[in-house]
KEKOL-422200 format. One record per residue: residue in three letters; x, y, z of N, C-alpha, C in turn. Coordinates in steps of 0.1 Angstrom, whole numbers, always signed. Atoms other than C-alpha are relative to their C-alpha. Layout:
   residuo   neast   nnorth     nup   caeast   canorth    caup   ceast   cnorth     cup
       ALA       X        Y       Z        X         Y       Z       X        Y       Z
...
***
This chain:
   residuo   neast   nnorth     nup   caeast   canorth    caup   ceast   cnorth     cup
       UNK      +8      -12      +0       +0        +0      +0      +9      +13      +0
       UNK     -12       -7      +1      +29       +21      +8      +2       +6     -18
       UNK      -8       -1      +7      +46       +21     -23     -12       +6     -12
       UNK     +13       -5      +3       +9       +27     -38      -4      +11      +0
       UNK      +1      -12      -9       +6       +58     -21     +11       +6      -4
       UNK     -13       -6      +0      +40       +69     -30      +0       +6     -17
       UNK      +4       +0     +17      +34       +63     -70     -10      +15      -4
       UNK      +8       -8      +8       +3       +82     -71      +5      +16      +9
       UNK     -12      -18      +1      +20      +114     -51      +5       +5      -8
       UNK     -11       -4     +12      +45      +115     -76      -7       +6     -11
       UNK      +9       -4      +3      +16      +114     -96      -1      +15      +1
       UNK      +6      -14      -7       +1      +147     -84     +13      +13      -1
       UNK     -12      -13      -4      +39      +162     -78      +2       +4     -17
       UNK      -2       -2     +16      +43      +157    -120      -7       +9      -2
       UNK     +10      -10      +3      +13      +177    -125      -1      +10      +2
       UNK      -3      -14      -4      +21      +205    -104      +8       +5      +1
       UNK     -12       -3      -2      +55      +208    -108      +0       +5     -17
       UNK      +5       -4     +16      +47      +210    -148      -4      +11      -3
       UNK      +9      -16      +4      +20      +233    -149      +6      +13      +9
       UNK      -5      -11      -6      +40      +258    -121      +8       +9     -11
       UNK     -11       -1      +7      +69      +259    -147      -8       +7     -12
       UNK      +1       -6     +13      +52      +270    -177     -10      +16      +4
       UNK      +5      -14      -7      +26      +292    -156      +9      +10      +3
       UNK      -9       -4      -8      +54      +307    -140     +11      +12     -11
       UNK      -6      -11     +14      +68      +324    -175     -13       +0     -10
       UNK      +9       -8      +6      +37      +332    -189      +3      +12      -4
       UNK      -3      -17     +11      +46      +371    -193     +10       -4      -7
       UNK     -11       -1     +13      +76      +359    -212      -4       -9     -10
       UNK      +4       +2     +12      +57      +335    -235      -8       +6      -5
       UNK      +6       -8      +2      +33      +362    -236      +6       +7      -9
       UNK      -5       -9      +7      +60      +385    -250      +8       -5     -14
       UNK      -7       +9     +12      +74      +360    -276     -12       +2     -11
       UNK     +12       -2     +13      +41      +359    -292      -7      +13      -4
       UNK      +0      -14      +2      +38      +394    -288     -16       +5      +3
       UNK     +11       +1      -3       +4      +390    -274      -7      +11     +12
       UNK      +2       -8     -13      -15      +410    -248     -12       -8      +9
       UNK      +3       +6     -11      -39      +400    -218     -15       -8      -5
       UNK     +12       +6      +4      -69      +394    -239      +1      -12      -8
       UNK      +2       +8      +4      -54      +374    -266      +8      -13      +8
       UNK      -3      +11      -8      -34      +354    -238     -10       -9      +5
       UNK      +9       +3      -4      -67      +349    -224     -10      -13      -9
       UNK      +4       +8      +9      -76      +334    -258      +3      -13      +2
       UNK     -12       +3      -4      -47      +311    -255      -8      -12     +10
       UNK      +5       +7     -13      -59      +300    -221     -16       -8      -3
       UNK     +14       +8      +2      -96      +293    -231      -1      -15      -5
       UNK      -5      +14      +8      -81      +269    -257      +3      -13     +10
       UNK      -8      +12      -6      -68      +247    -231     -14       +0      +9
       UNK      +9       +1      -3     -102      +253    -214      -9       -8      -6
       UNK      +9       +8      +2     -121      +239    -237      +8      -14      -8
       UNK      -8      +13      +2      -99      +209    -242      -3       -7     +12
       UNK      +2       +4     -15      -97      +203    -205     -20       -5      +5
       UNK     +14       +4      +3     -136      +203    -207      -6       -8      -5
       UNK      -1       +9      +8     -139      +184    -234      -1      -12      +5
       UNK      -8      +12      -8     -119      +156    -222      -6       -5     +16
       UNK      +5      +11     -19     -132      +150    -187     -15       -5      +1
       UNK     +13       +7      +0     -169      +140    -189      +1      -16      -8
       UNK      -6      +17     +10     -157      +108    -215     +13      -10     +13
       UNK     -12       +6      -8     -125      +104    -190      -4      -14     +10
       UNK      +3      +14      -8     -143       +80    -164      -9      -12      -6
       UNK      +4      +14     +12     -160       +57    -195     +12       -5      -4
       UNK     -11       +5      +5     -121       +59    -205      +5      -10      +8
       UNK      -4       +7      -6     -111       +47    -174      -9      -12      +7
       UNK      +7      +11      -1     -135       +21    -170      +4      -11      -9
       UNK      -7       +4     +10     -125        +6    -202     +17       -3      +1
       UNK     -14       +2      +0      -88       +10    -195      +2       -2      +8
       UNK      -6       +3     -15      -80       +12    -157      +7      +16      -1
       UNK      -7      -19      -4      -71       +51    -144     +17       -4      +1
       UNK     -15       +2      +3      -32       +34    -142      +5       +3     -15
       UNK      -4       -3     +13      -32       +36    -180      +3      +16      -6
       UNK      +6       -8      +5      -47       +64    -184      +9      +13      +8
       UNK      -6      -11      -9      -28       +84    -154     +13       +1      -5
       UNK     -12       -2      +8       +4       +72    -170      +5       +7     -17
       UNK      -4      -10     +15       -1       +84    -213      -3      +11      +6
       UNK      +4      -13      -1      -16      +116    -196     +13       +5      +9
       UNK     -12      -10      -7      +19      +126    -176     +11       +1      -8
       UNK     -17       -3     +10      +44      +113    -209      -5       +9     -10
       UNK      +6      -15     +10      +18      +134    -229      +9      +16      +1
       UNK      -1      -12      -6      +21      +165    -208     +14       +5      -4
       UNK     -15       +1      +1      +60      +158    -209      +8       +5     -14
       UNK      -2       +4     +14      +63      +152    -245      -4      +22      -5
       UNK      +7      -12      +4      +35      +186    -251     +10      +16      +3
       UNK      -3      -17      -3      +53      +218    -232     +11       +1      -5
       UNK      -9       -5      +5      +86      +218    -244      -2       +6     -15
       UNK      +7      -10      +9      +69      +231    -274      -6      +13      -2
       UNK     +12       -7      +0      +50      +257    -265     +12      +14      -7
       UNK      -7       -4      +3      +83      +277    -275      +3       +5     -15
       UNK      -7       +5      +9      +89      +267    -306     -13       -2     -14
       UNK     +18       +1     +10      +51      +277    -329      +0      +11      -3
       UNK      -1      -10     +13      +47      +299    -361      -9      +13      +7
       UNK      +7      -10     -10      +21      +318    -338     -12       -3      +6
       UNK     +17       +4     -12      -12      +323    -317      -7       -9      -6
       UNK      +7      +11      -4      -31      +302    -334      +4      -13      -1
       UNK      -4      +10      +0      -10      +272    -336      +7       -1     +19
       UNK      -1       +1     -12       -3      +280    -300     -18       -4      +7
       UNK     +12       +5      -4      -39      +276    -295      -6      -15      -1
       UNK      -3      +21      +0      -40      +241    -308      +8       -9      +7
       UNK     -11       +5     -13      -14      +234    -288      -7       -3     +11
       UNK      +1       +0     -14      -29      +244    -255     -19      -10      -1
       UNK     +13       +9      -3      -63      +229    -263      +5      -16      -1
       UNK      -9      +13      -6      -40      +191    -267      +0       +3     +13
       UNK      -3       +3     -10      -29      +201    -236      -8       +3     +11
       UNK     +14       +2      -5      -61      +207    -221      -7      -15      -1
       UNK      +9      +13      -3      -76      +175    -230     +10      -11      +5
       UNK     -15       +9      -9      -42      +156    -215      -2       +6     +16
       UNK      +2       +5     -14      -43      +174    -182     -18       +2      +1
       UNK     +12       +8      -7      -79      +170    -178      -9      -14      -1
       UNK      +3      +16      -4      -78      +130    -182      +9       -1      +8
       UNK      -8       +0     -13      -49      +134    -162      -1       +2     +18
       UNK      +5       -1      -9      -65      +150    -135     -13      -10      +7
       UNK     +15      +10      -3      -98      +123    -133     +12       -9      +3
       UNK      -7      +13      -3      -73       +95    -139     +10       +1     +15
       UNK      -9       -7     -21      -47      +108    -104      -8       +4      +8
       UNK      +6       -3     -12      -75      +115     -84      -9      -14      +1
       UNK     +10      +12      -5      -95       +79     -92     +13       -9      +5
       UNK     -11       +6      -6      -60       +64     -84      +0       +2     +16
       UNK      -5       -2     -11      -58       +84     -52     -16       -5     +10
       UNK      +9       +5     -12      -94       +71     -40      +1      -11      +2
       UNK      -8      +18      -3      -82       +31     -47      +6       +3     +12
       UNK     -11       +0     -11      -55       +43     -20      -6       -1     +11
       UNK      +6       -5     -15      -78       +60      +3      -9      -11      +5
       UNK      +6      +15      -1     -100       +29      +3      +6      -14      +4
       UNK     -12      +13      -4      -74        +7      +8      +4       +5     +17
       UNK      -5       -2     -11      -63       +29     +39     -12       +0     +11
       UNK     +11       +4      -6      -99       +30     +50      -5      +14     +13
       UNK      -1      -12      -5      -93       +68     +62      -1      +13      -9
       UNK      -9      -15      +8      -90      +104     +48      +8       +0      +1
       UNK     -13       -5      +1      -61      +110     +34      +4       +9     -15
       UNK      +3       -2     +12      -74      +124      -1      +9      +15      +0
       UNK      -5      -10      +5      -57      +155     +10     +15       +0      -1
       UNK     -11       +2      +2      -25      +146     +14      +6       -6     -16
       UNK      -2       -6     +10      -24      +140     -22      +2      +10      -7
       UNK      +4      -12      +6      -33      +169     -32     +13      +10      +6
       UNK      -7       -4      -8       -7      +182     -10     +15       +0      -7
       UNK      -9       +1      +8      +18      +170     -33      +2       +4     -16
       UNK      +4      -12     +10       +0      +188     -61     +11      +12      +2
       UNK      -2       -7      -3       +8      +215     -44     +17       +9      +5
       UNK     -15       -5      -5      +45      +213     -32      +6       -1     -17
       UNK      +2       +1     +15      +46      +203     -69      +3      +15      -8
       UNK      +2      -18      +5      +36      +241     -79      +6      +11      +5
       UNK     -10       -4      -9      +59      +254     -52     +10       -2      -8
       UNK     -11       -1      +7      +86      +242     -68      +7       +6      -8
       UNK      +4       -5     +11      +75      +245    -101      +2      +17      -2
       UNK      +5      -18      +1      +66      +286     -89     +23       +3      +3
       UNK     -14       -2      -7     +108      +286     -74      +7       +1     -15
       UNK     -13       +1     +10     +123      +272    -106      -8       +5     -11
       UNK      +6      -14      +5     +101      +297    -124     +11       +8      -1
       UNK      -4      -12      -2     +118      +324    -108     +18       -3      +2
       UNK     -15       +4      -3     +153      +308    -103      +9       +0     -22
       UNK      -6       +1     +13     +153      +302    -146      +1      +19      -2
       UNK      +0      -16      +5     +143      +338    -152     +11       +6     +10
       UNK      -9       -8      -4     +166      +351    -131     +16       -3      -1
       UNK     -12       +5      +4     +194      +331    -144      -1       +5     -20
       UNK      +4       -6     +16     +178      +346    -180      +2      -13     -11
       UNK      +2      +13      +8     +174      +309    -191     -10       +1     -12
       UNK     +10       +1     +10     +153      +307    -224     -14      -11      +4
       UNK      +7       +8      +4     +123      +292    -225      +1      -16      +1
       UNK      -1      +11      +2     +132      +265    -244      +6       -9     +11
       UNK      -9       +4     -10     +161      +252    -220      -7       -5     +11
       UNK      +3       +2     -13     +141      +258    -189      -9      -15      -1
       UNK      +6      +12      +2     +113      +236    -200     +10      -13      -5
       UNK      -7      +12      -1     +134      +208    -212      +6       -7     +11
       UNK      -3       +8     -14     +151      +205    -180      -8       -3      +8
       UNK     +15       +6     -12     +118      +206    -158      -8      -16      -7
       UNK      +2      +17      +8     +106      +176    -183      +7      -10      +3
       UNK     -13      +12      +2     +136      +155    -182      -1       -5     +16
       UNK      -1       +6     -15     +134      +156    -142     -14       -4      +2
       UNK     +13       +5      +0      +96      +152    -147      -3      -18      -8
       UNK      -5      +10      +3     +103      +120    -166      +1       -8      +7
       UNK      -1      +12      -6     +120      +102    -144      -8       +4     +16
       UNK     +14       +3      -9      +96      +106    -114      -9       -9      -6
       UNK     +13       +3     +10      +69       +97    -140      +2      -14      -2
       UNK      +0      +14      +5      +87       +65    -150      +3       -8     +15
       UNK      +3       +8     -13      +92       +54    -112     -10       -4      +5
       UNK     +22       +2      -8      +56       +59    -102      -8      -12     -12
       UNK     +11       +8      +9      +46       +37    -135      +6      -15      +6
       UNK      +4      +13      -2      +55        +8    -117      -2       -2     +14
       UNK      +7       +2      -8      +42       +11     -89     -20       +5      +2
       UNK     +17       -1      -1       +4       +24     -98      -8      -10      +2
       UNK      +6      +13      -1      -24        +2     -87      -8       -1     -14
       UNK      +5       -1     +11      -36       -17    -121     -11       -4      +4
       UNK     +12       -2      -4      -69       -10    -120     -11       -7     -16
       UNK      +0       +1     +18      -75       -27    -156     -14       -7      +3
       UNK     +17       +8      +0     -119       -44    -156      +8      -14      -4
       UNK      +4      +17     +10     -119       -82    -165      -3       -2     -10
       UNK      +4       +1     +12     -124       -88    -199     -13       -2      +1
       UNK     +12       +7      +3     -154      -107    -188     -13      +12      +5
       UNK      +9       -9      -4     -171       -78    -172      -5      +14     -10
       UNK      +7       -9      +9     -194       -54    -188      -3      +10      +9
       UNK      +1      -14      -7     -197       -17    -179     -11       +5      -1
       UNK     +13       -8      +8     -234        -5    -186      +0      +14      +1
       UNK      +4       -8      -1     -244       +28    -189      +5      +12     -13
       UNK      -2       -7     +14     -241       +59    -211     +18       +7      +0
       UNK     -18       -4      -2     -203       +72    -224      -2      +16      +5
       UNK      -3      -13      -2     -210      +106    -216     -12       +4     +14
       UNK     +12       -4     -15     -230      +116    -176      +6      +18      +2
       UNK      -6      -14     -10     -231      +151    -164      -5       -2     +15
       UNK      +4       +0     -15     -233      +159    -126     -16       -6      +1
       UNK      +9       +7      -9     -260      +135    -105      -4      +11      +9
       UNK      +4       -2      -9     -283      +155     -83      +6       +3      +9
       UNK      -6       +4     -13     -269      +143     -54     +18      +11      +2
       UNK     -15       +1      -6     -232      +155     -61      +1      +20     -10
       UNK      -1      -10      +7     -244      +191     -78      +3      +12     +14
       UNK      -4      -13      -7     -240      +211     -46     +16       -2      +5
       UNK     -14       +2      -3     -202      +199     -39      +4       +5     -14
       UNK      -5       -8     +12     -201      +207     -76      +7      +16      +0
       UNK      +2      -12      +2     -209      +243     -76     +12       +6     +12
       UNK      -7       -7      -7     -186      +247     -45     +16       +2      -4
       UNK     -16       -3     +13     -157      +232     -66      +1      +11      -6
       UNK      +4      -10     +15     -167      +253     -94      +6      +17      +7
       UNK      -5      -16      -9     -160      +285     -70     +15       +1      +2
       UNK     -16       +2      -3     -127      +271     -55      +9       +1      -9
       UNK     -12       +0     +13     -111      +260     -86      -2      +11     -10
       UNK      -2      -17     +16     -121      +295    -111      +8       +7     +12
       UNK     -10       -9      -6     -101      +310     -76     +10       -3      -6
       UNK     -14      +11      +6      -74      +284     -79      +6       +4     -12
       UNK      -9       -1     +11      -69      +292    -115      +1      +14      -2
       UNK      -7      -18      +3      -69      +327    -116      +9       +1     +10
       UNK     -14       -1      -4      -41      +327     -88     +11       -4      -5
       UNK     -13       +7      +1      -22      +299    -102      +6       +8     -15
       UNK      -6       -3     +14      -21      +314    -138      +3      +18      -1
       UNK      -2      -15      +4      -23      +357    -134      +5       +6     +15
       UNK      -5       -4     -10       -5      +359     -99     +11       +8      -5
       UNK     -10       -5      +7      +26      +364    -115      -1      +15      -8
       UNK      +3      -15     +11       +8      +394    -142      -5      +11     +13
       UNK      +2      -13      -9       -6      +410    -114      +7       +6     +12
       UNK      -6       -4     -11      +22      +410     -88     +12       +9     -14
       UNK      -6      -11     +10      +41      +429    -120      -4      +12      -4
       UNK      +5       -7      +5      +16      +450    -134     -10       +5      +8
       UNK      +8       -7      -9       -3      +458    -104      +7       +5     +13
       UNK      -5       -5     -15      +14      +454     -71     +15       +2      -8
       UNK     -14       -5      +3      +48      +467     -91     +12      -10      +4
       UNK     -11       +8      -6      +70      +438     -81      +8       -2     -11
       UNK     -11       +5     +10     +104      +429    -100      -1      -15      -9
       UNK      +3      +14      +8     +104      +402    -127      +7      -12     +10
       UNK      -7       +7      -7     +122      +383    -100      -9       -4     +10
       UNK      +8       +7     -10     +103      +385     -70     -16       -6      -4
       UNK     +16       +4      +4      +65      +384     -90      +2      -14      +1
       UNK      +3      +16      -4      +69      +343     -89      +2       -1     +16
       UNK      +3       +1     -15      +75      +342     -52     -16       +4      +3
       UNK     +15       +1     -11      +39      +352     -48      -7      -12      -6
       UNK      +7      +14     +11      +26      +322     -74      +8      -10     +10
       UNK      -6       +9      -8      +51      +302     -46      -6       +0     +15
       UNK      +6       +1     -14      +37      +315     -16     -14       -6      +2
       UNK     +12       +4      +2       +6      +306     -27      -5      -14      -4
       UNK      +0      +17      -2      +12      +269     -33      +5       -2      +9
       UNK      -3       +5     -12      +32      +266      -5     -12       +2     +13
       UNK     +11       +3     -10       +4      +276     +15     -12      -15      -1
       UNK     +10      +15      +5      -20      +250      -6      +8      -12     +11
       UNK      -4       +7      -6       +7      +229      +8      +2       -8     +13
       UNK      -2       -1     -13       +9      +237     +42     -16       -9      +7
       UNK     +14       +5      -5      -30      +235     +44      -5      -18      -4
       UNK      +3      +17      +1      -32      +198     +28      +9      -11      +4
       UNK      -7       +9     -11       -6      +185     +49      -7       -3     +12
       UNK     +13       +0     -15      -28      +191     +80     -15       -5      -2
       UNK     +19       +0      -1      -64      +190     +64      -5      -12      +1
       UNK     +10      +10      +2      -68      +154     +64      -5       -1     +23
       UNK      +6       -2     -15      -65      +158    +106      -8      +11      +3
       UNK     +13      -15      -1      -87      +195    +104     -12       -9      -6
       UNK     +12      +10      +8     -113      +171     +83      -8       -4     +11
       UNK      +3       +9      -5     -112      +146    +106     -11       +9     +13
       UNK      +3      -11      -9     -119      +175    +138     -13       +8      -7
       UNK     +15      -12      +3     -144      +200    +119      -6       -5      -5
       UNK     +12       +6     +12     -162      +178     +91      -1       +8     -13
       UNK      -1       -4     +12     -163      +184     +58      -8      +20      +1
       UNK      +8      -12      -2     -191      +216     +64      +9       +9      +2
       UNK     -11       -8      -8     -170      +234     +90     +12       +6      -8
       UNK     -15       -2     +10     -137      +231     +66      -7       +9      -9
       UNK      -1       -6      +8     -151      +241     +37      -6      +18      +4
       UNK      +2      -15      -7     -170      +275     +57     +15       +9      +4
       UNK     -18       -2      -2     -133      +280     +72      +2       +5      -9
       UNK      -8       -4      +9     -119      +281     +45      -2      +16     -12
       UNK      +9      -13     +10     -141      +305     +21      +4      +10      +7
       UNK      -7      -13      -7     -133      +329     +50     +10       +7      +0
       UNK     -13       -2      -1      -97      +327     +51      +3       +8     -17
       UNK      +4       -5     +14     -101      +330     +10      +1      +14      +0
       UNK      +6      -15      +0     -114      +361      +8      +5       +6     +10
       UNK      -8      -10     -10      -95      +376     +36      +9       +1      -6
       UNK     -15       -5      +7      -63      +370     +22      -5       +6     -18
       UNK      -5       -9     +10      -76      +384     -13      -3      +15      -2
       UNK      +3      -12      -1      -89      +409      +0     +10      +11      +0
       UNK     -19       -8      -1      -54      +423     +12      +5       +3     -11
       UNK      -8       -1     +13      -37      +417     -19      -7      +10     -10
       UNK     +10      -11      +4      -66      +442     -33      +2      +14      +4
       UNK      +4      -11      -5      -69      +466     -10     +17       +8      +1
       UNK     -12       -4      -3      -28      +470      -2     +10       +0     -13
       UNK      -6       +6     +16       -9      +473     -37     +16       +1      +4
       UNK     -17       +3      -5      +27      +463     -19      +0      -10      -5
       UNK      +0      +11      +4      +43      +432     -32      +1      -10     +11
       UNK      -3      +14     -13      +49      +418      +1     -16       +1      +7
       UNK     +15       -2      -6      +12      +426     +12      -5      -12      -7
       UNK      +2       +9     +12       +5      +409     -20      +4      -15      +3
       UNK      -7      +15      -5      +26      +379     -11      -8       -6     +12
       UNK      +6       +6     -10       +8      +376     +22     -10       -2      -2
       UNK     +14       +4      +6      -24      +377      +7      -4      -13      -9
       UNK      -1      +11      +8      -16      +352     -19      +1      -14     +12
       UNK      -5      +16     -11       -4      +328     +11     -11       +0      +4
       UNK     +18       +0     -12      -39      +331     +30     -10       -5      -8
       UNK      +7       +8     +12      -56      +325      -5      +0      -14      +0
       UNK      -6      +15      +1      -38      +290      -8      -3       -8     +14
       UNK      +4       +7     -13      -44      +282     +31     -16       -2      +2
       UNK     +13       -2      +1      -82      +290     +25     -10      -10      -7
       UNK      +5       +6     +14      -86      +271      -5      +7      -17      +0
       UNK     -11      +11      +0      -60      +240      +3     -10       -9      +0
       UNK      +8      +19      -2      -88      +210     +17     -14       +1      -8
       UNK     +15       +6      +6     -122      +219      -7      -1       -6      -5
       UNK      +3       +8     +12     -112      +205     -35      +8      -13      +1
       UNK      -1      +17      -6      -97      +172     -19     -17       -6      +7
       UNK     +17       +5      -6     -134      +170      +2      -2       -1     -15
       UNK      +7       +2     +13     -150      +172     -30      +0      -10      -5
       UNK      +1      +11     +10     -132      +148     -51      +0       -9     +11
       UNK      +0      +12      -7     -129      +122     -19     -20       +1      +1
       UNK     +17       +1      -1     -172      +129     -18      -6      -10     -11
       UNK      +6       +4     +12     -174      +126     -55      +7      -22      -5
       UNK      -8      +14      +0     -152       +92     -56      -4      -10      +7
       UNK     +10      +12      -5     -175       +73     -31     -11       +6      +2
       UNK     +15       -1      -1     -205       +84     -42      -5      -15      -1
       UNK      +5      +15      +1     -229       +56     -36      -8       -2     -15
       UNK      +6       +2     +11     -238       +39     -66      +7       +1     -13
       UNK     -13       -5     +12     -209       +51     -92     +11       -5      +5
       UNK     -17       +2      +1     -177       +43    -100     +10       +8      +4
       UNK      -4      -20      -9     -151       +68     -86      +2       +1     -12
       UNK      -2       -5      +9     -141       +73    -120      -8       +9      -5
       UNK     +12      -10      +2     -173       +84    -129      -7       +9      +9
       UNK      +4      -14     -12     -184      +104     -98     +12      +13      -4
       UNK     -12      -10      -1     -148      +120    -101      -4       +5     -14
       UNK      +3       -7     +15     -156      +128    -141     -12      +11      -1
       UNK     +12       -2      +1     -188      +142    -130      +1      +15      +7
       UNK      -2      -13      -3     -176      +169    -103     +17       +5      -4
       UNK      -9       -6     +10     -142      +175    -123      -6       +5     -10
       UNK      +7       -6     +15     -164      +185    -150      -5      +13      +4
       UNK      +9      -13      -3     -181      +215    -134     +12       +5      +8
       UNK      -9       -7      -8     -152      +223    -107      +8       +3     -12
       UNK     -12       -6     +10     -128      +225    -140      -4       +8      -7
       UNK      +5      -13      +8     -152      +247    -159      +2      +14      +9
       UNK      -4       -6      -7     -141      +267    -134     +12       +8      -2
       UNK     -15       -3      -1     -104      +263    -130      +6       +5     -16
       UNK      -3       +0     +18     -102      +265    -171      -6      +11      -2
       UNK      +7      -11      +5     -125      +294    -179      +2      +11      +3
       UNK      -2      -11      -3     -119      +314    -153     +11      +10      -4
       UNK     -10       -7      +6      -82      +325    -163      -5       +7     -11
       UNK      +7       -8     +15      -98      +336    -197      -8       +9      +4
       UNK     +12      -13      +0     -124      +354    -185      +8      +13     +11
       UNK      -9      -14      -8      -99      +375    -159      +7       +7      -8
       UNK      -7       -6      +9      -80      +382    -188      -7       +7     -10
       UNK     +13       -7      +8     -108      +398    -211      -5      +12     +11
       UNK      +7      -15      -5     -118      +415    -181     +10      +12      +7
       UNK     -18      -15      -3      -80      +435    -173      +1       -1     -11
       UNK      +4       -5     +11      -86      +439    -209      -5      +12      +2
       UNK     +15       -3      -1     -118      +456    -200      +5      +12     +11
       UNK      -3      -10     -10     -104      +475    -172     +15       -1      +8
       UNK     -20       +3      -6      -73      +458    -150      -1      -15      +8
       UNK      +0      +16      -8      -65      +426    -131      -3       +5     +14
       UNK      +6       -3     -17      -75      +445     -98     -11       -4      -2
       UNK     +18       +3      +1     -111      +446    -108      -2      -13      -4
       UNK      +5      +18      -2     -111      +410    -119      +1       -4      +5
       UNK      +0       +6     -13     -102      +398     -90     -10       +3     +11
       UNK      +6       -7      -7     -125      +417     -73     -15      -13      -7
       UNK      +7      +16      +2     -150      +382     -94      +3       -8      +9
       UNK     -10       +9      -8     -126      +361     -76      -6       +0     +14
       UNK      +8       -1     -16     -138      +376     -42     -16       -5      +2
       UNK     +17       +9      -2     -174      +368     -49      -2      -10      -1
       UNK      +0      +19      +2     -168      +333     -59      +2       -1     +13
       UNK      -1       +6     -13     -151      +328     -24     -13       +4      +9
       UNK     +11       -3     -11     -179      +347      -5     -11      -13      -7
       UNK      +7      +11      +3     -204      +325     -26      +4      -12      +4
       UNK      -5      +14      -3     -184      +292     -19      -2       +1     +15
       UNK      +2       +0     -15     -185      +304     +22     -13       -5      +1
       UNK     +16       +1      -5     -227      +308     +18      -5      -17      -3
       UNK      +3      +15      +6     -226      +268      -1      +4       -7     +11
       UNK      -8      +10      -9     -205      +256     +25      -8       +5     +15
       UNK      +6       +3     -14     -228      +265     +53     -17       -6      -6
       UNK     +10       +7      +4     -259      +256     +32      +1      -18      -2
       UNK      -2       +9      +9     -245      +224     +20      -2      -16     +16
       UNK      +7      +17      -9     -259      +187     +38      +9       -9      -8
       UNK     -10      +12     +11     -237      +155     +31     -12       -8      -1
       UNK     +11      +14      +2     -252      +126     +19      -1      -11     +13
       UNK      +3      +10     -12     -266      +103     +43      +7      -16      -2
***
């Protein structure tokens, strides 16, 4: 079980340690393509509606295959995918790009989180956050060696290739120890290839759906706005995209014992609170170190919903976890995918202060869900 548990981390650390690294130089692939915040925004949608796309089919995929298959092509994809993003004639061939790489990590993401409820089932405990947790130190890194390439004035190309190459071998350690989760030939899977959200699992949805459009507008325009708003140096702006996963971090090291103590309810209210306090800061104070502490209170706020969630959606009664998990990844990612785009259209429209100022309503809305919100019996 051990070594089970170890695999699918790595899992999770691939994911976040990936997407930090490319997040993390955005304004400079921005400036290659010569782009500005709306058609970045473009850009980003693309991988939105890939990511979209792709995850409602993902738990028919992994029924059919086993989430081991599926969790492994979707991390040598990803691998294979970004050291390109460099190296394309222009925006719209970067746009085909990012929508591949939208429908990779969002099988990626179903497939690593139906892996991590096999675990949690095996352990017979919460511990869904402590995955997630490795997401997260993942994007920490990821946000460090961001700001360690750029400040060494590493290209692009370079940087990614080396974050791959060390992404690799992680990737090929963990493929032999995933649990293979492959059906019996002899068994038949009934039902339809495509479900959207169940009743039952649409108010955990909607709370995702809040968390993760935060999540993605921190993880992807922290960096644009600790530059272009809170004035920070092209050096320090990734330290706040770092403090802000290390917090995620901090908070899903501890949340499976906060879980256990407050209950799912409790947490997720908590949290929505802390949310919205720390962005409020970052709003109201336009310092980079205000900024920085705001971004950390965000990521401590937001660290255990979206572990509750998928551990909800994963033993729902009556489903597969693949398919529960395909079902609220499908609405929490319309979230985490759209929202970036739509922040960027709207500092278009006006500035990344005032789009964030969306950002805060979603957390107050996720606070009001998470005291409305009843588990299943």
């Amino acid at each position: 079980m051990l070594r089970n548990r170890l695999a699918v981390k790595t899992a999770f650390f691939v994911n976040g340690f990936i997407f930090a690294n490319w997040v993390s130089r955005l304004p400079r692939i921005q400036e290659q393509y010569s782009a500005d915040n709306g058609t970045i925004g473009l850009v980003l949608l693309a991988l939105s509606f890939g990511a979209v796309l792709a995850m409602p089919f993902t738990g028919w995929v992994i029924i059919k295959n086993g989430s081991r298959k599926i969790t492994l092509f979707s991390a040598f994809m990803y691998c294979f995918l970004v050291p390109i993003i460099p190296h394309l004639p222009g925006i719209p061939a970067l746009m085909v790009l990012y929508f591949i790489m939208g429908m990779i990590t969002g099988m990626f993401d179903v497939a690593m989180n139906a892996q991590a409820v096999m675990v949690e089932q095996q352990y017979k405990k919460p511990i869904m956050t402590s995955f997630h947790a490795l997401f997260s130190i993942g994007m920490a890194l990821g946000a460090w060696c961001g700001a360690l390439f750029a400040d060494l004035n590493f290209g692009l190309s370079h940087h990614f290739l080396i974050v791959v190459g060390t992404a690799l071998i992680a990737a090929l350690w963990a493929s032999q120890h995933l649990i293979h989760d492959s059906p019996h030939p002899a068994v038949k899977h009934d039902g339809p290839l495509f479900r959207l959200p169940s009743a039952s699992l649409i108010s955990i949805g909607i709370i995702t759906f809040c968390c993760m459009m935060g999540e993605g507008a921190m993880s992807e325009w922290t960096v644009n706005y600790m530059e272009n708003i809170a004035l920070a140096s092209e050096t320090l702006a990734p330290i706040a995209l770092s403090a802000f996963a290390t917090a995620m971090t901090i908070g899903r090291i501890f949340g499976d014992r906060i879980r256990i103590k407050l209950g799912d309810k409790k947490l997720i209210m908590l949290g929505g609170v802390i949310a919205t306090s720390g962005l409020c800061l970052a709003l109201i104070f336009l310092n980079p170190y205000a900024a920085i502490i705001g971004f950390f209170l965000v990521g401590i706020g937001l660290s255990s919903i979206v572990p509750i969630a998928y551990s909800i959606a994963g033993n729902a009664k009556g489903l597969p976890s693949g398919v529960g998990l395909a079902m609220v990844t499908t609405v929490g990612y319309t979230g985490f995918l759209f929202g970036p785009p739509i922040i960027g259209f709207l500092a278009d429209w006006q500035d990344l202060r005032f789009s964030f100022l969306l950002v805060a309503i979603l957390f107050i809305t996720m606070t009001i869900l998470g005291f409305r919100y009843k588990p299943q019996s």
